[in-house]
C-alpha positions in Angstrom: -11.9 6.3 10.7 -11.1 4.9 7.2 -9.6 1.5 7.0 -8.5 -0.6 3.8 -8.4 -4.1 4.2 -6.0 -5.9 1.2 -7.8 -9.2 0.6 -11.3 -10.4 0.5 -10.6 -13.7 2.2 -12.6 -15.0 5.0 -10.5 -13.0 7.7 -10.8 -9.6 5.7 -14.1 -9.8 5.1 -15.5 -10.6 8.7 -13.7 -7.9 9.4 -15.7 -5.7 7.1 -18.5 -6.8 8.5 -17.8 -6.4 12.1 -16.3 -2.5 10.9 -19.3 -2.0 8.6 -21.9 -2.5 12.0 -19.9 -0.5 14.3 -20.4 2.2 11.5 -16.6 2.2 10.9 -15.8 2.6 6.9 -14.0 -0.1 5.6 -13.3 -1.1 1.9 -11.8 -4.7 0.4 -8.9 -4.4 -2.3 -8.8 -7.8 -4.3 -6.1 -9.1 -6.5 -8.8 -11.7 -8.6 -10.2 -10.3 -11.1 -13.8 -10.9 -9.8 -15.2 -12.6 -6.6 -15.6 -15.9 -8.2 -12.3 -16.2 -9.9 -11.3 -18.9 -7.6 -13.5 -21.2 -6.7 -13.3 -21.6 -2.5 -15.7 -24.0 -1.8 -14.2 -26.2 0.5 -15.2 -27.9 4.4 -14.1 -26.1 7.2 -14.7 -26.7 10.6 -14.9 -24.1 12.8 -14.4 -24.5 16.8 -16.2 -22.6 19.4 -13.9 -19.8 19.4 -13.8 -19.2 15.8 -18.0 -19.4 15.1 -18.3 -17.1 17.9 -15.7 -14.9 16.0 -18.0 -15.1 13.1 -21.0 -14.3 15.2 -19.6 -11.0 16.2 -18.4 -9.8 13.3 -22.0 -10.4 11.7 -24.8 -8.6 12.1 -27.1 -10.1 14.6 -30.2 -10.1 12.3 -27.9 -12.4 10.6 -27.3 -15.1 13.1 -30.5 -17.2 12.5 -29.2 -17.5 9.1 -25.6 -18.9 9.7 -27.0 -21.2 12.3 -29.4 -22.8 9.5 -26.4 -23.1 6.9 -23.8 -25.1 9.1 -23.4 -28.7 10.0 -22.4 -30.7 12.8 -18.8 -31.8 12.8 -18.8 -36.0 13.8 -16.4 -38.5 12.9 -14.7 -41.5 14.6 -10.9 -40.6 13.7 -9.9 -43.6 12.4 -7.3 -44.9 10.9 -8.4 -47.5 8.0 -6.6 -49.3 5.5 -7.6 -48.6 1.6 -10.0 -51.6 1.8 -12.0 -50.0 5.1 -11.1 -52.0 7.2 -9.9 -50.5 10.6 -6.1 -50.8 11.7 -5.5 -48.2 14.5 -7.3 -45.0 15.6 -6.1 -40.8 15.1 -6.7 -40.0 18.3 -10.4 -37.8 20.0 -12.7 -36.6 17.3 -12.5 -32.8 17.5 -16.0 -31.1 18.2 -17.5 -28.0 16.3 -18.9 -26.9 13.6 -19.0 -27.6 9.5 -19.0 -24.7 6.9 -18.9 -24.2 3.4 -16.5 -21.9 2.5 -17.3 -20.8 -0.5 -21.2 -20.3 1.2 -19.7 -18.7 4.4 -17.9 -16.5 2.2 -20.8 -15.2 0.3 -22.8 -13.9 3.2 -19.7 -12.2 4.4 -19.7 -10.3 1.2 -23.5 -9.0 1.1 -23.3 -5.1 1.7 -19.6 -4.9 1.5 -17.5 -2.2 -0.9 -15.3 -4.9 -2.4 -13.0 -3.6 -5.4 -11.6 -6.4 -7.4 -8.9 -6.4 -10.2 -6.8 -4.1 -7.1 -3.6 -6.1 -6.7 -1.6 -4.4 -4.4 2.0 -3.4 -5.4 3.0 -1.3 -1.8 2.6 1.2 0.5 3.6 4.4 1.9 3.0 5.5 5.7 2.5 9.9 5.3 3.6 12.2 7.4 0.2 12.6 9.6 0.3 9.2 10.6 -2.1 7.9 7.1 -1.1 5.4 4.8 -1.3 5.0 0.6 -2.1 2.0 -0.7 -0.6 1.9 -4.1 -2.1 -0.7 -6.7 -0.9 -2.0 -9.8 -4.0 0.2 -11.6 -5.7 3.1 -10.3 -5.1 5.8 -7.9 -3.6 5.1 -4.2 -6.1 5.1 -1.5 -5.5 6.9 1.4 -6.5 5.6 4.7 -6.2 5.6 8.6 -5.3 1.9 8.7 -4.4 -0.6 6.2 -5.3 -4.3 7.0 -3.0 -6.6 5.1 -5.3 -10.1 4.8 -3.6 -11.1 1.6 -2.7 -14.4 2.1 0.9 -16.0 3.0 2.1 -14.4 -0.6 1.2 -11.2 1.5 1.8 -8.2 -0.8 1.4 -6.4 2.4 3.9 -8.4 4.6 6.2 -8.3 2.0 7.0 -4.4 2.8 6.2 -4.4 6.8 8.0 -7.7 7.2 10.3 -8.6 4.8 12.4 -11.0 7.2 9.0 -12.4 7.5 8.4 -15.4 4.7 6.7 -18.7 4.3 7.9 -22.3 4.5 7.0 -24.8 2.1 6.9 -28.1 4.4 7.6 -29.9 0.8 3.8 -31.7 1.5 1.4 -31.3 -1.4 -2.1 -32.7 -1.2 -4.9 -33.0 -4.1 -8.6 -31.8 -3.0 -11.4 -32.4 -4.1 -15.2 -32.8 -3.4 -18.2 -34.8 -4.5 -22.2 -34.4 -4.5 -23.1 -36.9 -0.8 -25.4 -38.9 -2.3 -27.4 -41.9 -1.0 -24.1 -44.3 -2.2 -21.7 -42.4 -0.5 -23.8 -42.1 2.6 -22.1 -45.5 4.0 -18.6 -44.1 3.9 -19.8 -42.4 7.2 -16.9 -44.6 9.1 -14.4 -42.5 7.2 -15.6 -39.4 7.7 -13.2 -38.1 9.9 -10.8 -40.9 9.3 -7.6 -41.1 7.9 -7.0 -43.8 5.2 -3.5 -45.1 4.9 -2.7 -46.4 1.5 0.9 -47.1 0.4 2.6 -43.9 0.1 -0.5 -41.9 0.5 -3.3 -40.8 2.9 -6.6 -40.0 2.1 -9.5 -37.4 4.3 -13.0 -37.4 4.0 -15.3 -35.0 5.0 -19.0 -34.6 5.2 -20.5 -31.7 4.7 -24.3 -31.6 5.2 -26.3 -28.7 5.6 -29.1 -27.9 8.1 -30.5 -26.4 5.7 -29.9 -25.5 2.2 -27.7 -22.3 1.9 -30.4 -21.1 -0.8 -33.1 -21.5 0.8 -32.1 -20.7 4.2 -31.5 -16.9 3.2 -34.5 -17.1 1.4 -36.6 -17.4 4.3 -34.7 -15.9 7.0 -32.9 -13.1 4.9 -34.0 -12.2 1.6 -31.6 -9.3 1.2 -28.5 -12.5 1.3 -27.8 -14.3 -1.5 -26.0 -18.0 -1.3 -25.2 -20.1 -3.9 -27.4 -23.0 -4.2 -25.1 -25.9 -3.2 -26.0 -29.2 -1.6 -24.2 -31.9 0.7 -21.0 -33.1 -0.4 -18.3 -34.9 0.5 -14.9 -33.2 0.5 -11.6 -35.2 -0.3 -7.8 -34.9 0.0 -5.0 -36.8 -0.5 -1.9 -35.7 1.0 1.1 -37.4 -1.6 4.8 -38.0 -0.3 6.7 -35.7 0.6 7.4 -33.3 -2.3 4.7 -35.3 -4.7 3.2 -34.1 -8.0 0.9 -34.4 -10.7 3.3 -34.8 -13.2 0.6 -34.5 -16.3 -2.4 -35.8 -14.6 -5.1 -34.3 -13.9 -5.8 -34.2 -10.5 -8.4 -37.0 -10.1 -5.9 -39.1 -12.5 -2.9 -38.5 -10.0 -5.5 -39.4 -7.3 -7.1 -42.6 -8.9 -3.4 -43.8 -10.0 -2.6 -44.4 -6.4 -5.8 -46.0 -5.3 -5.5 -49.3 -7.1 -7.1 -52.0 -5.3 -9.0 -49.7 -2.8 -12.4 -50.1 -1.6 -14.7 -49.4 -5.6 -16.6 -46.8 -2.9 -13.2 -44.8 -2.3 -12.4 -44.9 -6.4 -16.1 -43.9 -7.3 -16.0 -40.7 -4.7 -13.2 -39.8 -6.8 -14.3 -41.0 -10.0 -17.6 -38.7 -9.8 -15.8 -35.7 -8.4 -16.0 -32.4 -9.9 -13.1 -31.6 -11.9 -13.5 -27.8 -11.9 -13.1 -28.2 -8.0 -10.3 -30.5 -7.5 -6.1 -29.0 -7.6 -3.1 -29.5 -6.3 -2.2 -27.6 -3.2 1.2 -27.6 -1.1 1.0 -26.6 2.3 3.2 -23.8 3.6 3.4 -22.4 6.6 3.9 -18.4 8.2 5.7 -18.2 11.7 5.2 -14.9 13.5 8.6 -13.4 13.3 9.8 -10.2 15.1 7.3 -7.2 15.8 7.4 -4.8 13.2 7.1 -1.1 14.5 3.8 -0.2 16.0 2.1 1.9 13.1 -0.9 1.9 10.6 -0.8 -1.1 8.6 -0.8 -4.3 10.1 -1.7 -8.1 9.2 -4.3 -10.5 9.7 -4.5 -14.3 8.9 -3.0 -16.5 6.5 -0.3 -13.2 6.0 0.9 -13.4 9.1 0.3 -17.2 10.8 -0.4 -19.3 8.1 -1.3 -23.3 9.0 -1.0 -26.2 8.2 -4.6 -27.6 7.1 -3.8 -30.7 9.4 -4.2 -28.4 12.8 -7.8 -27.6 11.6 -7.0 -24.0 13.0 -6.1 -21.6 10.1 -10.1 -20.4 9.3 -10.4 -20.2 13.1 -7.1 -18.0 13.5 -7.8 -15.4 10.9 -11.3 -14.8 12.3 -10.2 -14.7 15.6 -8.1 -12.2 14.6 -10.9 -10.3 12.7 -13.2 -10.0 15.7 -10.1 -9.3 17.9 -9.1 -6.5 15.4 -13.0 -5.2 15.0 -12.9 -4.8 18.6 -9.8 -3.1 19.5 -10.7 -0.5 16.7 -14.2 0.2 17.9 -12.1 1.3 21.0 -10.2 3.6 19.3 -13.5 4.9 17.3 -15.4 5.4 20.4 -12.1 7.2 21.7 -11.3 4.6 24.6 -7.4 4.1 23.3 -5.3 5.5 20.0 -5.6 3.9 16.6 -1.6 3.0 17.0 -2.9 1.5 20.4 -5.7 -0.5 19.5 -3.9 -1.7 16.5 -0.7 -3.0 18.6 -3.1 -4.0 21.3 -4.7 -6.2 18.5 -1.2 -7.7 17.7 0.3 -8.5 21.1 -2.6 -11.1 21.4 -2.8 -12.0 17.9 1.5 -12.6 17.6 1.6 -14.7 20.7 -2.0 -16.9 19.8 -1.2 -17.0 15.9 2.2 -18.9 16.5 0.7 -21.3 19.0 -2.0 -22.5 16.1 1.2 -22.3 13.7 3.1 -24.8 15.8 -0.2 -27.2 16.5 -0.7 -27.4 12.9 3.0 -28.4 12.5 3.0 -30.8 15.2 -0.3 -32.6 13.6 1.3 -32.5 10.4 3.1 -35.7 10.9 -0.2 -38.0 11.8 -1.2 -37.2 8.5 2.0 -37.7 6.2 2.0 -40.4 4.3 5.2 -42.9 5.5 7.8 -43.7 2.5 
């Protein structure tokens, strides 16, 4: 079995992994011009369900490492006013696990095929039940399966379900993220926290490694190589409805907002990182009608993308991986068909991928900054 997986996002490439141990081939198509293109190096937390998702998609060798290179998720999910002081509360902290993405992603990638500079322009299903991937250079590639986990601008989803697109909520956020350093340390109280400022809100979140990402696979896996990053803090502040930059930069559009807030608050955005901070909008991808059962099908952020607010999307699209991983090392070992596995795969994921869809949504509004 031969399957191409469009899109080397977290989803895509746990599923590489968890293909690549059962000793099923699997190769990555990319759009970006090279792995680092973009830099993805934001918090995520990751519930139960979705590090155990990672965990089997990994190679168990492996597992020491990604339990040194995580964090614990903690926060008191308050609500504070820009001065710090506390005004009402978000409701239960949610328990888990933090990740780096941009770390999380790099082990993912050790051993993988990954072709970049492959944008994928479409598809073709043959006669014998293969599929082409065509791409806007090279030769098609031919394959048993092909995985679309490009993103909600799925290239993918745009030829297997056209009626299929994304909503833009009209919500735009700036992100950021700054070195944790002893000073920031006694923002702890808003890690977690929402801060309501007029016309804006603003998240913190810690990230702090067990151990450093560097030196962890140093020690427990030599052949892994992770960028050498150290605690941060990431930040984001969602803007009113349909918001922008205007000509700012996006610390500017941040700090312009934030006068008369706590100096801590201004500082953590002052000494951000420029290269890492943009302005995002948040759209959303609704499982629509079932598309024919067949071989191409989707995965992730192409097929139920989230709102950030729900905390679920990372979770979802490796869910779905290890769902996926699993239902075709059924059809490798001969248990079901390929077209069974596959639509096995996307009874469960259709009917849990809008559920973490409509959470996200329904969160959305704790988080909107009031006109």
């Amino acid at each position: 079995m031969r399957v191409s997986i469009a899109g080397a996002g977290l989803g895509g490439l746990a599923l590489a992994q968890g293909l690549r141990g059962a000793g099923i081939e699997a190769a990555v198509y990319e759009r970006d011009p090279a792995i680092t293109a973009r830099f993805q190096g934001y918090r995520l937390v990751l519930n139960p369900a979705g590090l155990e998702a990672v965990r089997g998609c990994l190679p168990s060798r492996w597992h020491p490492l990604l339990d040194a290179i995580v964090g614990d998720a903690y926060g008191e999910r308050l609500i504070l006013d820009p001065r710090l002081n506390t005004i009402g509360e978000l409701g239960p902290g949610r328990t888990g696990t933090v990740v780096d993405r941009h770390v999380l992603r790099h082990l993912l990638l050790t051993g993988l095929t990954v072709h970049t500079g492959a944008a994928l322009t479409g598809y073709g299903v043959l006669g014998e039940g293969k599929v082409d991937a065509r791409f806007a250079q090279g030769d098609p590639v031919t394959s048993d399966l092909l995985v679309g986990a490009d993103g909600v601008n799925s290239a993918v989803r745009a030829t297997l379900a056209p009626r299929t697109a994304p909503t833009d909520t009209g919500v735009r956020f700036v992100i950021g993220r700054t070195t944790l350093t002893e000073r920031f340390s006694g923002l702890s109280k808003a890690f977690g926290s929402k801060i309501a400022g007029d016309g804006v809100s603003l998240l913190l979140g810690a990230m702090r490694f067990r151990t450093p990402p560097k030196e962890a696979a140093e020690r427990l896996a030599p052949e892994v190589t992770l960028p050498d990053v150290r605690d941060y803090v990431r930040w984001a502040m969602i803007l009113p409805p349909n918001g922008s930059l205007g000509a700012s930069t996006p610390q500017e559009a941040a700090l312009s907002r934030m006068d008369g807030w706590h100096p801590e608050l201004r500082a953590l955005v002052e000494q951000s990182d420029p290269d890492n901070s943009t302005l995002l909008s948040i759209r959303v991808v609704e499982p629509g009608e079932r598309w024919a059962p067949g071989p191409v099908t989707l995965l992730g952020d192409a097929i139920h993308a989230t709102s950030p607010t729900g905390g679920n999307g990372a979770n979802t699209a490796l869910r779905d991986a290890d769902l996926l991983r699993r239902c075709l090392i059924e059809a490798a070992e001969g248990r079901r068909d390929l077209v069974g596995a596959v639509g096995e795969y996307e009874r469960q994921m259709f009917e849990y991928g809008a559920e973490a869809v409509q959470h996200s949504l329904d969160a959305l509004p704790a988080y909107v900054p009031q006109p």
